[in-house]
C-alpha positions in Angstrom: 169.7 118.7 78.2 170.3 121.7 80.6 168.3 122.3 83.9 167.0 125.6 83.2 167.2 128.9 85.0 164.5 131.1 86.6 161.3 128.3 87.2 158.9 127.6 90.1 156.7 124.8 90.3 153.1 125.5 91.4 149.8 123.2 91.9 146.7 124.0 89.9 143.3 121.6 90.2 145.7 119.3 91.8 148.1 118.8 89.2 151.9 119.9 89.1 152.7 122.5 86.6 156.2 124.5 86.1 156.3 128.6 85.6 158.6 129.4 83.2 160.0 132.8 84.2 162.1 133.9 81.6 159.9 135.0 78.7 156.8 137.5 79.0 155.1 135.1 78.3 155.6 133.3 81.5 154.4 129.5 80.5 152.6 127.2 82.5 154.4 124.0 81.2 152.2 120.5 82.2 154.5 117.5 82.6 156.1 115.9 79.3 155.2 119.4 77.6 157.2 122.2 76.4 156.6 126.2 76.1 155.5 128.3 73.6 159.2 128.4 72.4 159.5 124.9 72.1 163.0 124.5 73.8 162.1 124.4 77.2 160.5 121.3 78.7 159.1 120.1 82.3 160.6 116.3 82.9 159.3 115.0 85.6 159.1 118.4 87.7 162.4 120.1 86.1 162.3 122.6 83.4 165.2 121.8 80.8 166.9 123.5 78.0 166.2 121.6 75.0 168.6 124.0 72.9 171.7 123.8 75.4 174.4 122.9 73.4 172.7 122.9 70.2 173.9 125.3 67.6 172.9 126.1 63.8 176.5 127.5 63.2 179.0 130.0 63.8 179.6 132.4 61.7 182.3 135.7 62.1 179.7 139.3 61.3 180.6 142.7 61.4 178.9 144.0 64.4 177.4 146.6 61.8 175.4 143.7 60.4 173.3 143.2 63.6 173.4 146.0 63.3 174.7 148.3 65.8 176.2 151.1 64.9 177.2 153.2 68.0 179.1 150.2 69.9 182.5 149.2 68.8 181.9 150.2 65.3 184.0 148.0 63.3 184.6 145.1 65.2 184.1 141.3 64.4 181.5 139.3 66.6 181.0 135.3 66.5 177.4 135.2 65.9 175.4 132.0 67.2 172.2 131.0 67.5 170.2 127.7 68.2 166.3 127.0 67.1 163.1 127.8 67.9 161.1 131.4 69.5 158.7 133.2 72.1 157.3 134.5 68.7 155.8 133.7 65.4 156.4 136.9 63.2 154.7 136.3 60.1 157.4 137.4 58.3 160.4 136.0 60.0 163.3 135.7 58.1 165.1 133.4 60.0 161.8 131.0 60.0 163.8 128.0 59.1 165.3 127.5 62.4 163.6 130.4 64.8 159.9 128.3 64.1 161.3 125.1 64.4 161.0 122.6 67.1 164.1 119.6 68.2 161.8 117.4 66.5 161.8 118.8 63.1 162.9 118.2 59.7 165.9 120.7 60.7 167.6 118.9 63.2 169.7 117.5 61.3 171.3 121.0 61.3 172.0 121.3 64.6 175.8 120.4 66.0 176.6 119.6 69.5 178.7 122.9 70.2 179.7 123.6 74.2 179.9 127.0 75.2 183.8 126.0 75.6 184.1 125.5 72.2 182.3 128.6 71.3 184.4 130.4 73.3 187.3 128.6 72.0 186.3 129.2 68.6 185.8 132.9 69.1 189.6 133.5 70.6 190.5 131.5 67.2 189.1 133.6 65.0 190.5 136.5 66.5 186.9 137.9 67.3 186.3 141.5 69.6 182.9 140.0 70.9 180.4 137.0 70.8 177.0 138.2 69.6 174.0 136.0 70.4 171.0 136.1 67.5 170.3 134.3 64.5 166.6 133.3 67.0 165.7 135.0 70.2 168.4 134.7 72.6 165.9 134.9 75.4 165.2 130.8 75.0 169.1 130.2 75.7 169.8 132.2 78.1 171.5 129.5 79.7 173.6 128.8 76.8 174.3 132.0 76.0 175.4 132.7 79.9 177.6 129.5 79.9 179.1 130.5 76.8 180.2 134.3 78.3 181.4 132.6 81.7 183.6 130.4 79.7 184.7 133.0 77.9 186.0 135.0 80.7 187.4 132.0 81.9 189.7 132.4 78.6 190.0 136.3 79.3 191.7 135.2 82.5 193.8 132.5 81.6 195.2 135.1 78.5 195.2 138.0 80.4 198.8 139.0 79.5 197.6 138.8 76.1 196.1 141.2 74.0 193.7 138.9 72.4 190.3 138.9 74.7 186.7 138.4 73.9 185.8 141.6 74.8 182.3 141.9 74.8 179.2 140.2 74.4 175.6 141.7 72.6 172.4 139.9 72.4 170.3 140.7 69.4 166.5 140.7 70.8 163.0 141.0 70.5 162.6 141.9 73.7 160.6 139.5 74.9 162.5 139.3 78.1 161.3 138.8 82.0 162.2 141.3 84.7 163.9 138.5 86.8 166.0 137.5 83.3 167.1 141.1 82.9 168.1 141.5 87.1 170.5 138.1 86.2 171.6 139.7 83.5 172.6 142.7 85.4 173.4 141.1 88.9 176.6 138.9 86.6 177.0 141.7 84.2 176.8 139.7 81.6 175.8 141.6 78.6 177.6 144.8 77.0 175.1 145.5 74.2 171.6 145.3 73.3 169.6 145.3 70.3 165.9 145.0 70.8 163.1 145.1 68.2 160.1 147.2 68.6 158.0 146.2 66.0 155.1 148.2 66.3 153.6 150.9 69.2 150.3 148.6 68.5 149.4 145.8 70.9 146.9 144.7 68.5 149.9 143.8 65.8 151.7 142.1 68.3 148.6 140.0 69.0 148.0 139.4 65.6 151.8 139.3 63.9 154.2 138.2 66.6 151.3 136.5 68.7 152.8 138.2 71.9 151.9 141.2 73.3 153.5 145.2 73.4 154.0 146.0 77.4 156.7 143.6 77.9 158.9 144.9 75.1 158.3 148.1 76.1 158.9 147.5 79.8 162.2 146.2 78.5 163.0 148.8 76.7 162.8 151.1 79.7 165.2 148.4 82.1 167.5 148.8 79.8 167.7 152.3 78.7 168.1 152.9 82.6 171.2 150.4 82.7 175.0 150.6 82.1 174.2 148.9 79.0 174.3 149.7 76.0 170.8 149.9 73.8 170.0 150.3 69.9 166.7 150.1 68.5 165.5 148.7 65.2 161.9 149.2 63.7 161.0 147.1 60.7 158.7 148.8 59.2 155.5 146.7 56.8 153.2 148.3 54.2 150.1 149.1 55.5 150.6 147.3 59.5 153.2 149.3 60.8 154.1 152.1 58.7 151.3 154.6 59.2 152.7 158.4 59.7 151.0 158.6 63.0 152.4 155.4 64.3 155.9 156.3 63.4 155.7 159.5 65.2 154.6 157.4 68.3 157.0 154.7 68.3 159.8 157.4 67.7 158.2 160.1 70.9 158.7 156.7 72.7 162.4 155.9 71.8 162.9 159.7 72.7 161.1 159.4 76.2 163.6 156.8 77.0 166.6 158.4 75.8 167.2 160.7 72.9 170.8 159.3 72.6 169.2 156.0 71.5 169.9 155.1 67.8 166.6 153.9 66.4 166.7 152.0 62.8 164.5 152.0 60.5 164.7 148.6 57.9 162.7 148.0 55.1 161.0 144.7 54.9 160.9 142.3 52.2 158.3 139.5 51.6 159.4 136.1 53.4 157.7 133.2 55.1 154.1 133.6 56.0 154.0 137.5 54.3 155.0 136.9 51.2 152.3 138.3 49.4 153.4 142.0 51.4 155.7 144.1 49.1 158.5 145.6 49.8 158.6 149.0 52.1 158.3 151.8 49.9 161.2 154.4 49.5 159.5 157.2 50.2 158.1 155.6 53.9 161.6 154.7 54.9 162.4 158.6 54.2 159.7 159.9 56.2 160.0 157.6 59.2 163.8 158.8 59.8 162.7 162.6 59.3 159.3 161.8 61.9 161.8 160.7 64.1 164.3 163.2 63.8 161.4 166.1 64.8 160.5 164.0 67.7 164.4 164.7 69.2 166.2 161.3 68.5 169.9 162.3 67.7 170.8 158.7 65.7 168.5 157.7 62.7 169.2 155.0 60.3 167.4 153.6 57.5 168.8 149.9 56.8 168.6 147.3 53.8 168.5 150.3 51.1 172.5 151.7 51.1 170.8 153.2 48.0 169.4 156.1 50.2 173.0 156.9 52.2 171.1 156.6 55.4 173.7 154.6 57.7 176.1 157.4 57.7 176.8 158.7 61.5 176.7 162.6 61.9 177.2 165.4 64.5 173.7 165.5 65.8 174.8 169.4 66.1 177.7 170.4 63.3 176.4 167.7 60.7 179.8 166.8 60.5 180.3 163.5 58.9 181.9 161.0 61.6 181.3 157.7 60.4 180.7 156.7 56.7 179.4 153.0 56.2 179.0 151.2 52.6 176.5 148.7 53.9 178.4 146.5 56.8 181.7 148.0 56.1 183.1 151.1 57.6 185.0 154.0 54.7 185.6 156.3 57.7 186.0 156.7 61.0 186.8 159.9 62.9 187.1 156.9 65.8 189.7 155.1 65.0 192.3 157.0 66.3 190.4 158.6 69.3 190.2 158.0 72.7 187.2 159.9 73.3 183.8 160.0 71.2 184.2 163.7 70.3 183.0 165.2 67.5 186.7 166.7 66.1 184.6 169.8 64.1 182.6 171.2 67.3 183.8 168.9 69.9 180.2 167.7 70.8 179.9 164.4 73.1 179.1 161.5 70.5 177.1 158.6 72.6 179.2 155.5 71.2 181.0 153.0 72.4 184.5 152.8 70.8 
């Protein structure tokens, strides 16, 4: 175990109770208990890191898959994650290890992985980046922090080299504190960040993700106002999330933060506790990209249907074709030769990160 970050201790009816602080949800953890994630845990008066060190596998993803498409396009990312979440999204398709506990069936799964050996692992492969997902990043924060110091450790040691980790993303619900974020920020430790906004309705949130809207949103905001870089992605479900009216909203709202913003829209498919929820319809995923589109955002993708040619990346004011993408692999790029992200037909500013 790992003595976690960001905790206070405070007395309530007599009794000693830690404040987790880096989750919205902000848990008051009793002694011998753990959080709502169930990978933090007060011992004795310290908050630990139950996941530290344990990892479900590495795997090597284009960074498309996660997806971003507007930083580093092409590039290969280590992805890790560990178990357990701050929610419980009915239809969570990484449910096998994101709702599981260090006591559960699944821990046989788990290897004992330093962030060393991630790091390690990632100059082996060759990798541009390490991206932190697979479950919410958030609950290992102090993994995934250990693993990016180590890995400019590496940076340093090889600097006459050409081979460097080069970035690192974390793929997010959002469910972040204000304090995590300022860390964050203060050791500039993140490049790129994906956050899901799952609905503009805190009743859903309540009811789906058992969390609440604000936080997400207020996240949103920290870091659309930072050096970092943000992508959006809205999974949209038949009949909770996918009304016209709501789209319009949640797409005014990616548009008040920055208009720049690529927003993407994926169609769900039935999975965990929603299985008996079909598929997003065709037509929906259509609408939703043109809703947005009226509302000003430049950048809108519809994922998990290459059927509807949807993930191509375009002028936002020539309509020239810049990026063409067959699922998670790239068929052009008016990038890969360029030093600047300029469209070549009108020589409009592209915002993305080559």
């Amino acid at each position: 175990m790992k003595e976690a970050l960001l905790y206070s201790t405070e007395k309530i009816n007599g009794k000693d109770f830690i404040r987790c602080k880096l989750c919205a949800h902000r848990c008051l953890i009793a002694e011998g208990k753990v959080g709502i994630c169930s990978a933090r845990l007060n011992e004795k008066g310290t908050l630990y890191s139950l996941s530290y060190g344990k990892t479900t596998g590495l795997a090597m993803d284009p960074i498309e898959k996660k997806p971003f498409f507007h930083f580093k396009p092409g590039a290969q990312v280590l992805s890790f994650g560990t178990f357990g979440c701050n929610f419980r999204c009915q239809g969570c398709q990484n449910f096998a290890t994101s709702q599981q506990d260090l006591q559960s069936s699944m821990n046989s799964l788990l290897r004992e992985t330093s962030p060393k050996e991630i790091a390690e692992e990632a100059f082996r492969q060759n990798a541009d980046g390490i991206a932190y997902t697979y479950n919410e990043p958030t609950i290992f924060f102090e993994y995934a922090r250990d693993t990016i110091l180590e890995a400019r450790k590496i940076n340093d040691a090889k600097k006459t080299q050409k081979a460097k980790i080069k970035f690192n993303v974390f793929v997010t619900n959002g469910y972040f504190t204000e304090e995590m974020w300022k860390l964050a920020e203060k050791e500039k430790l993140l490049d790129a960040v994906r956050i899901d906004l799952k609905s503009m309705s805190d009743k859903f949130y309540r009811e789906y993700c058992k969390a609440t809207l604000e936080p997400v949103l207020q996240s949103i905001k920290r870091v659309g106002k930072s050096k970092t870089h943000l992508e959006i992605i809205a999974l949209l479900i038949p009949k909770m999330n996918d009304g016209k009216e709501e789209i319009r909203e949640l797409a005014n709202f990616v548009a008040s933060v920055g208009k720049d913003i690529p927003l993407h829209f994926l169609r769900f498919f039935p999975n965990y506790k929603a299985g008996n929820i079909s598929p997003t319809e065709k037509e929906t995923l259509i609408n939703a990209r043109k809703i947005a589109l009226e509302e000003g955002l430049k950048y809108v993708y519809i994922g998990n249907m290459p059927e509807i040619g949807a993930e191509n990346t375009y002028c936002p004011k020539c309509k020239a074709l810049l990026i063409e993408r067959n699922r998670y692999g790239i068929t052009k790029n008016a990038f890969s030769e360029a030093k600047k992200p300029v469209c070549q037909e009108c020589k409009t500013k592209i915002e993305i990160v080559l």
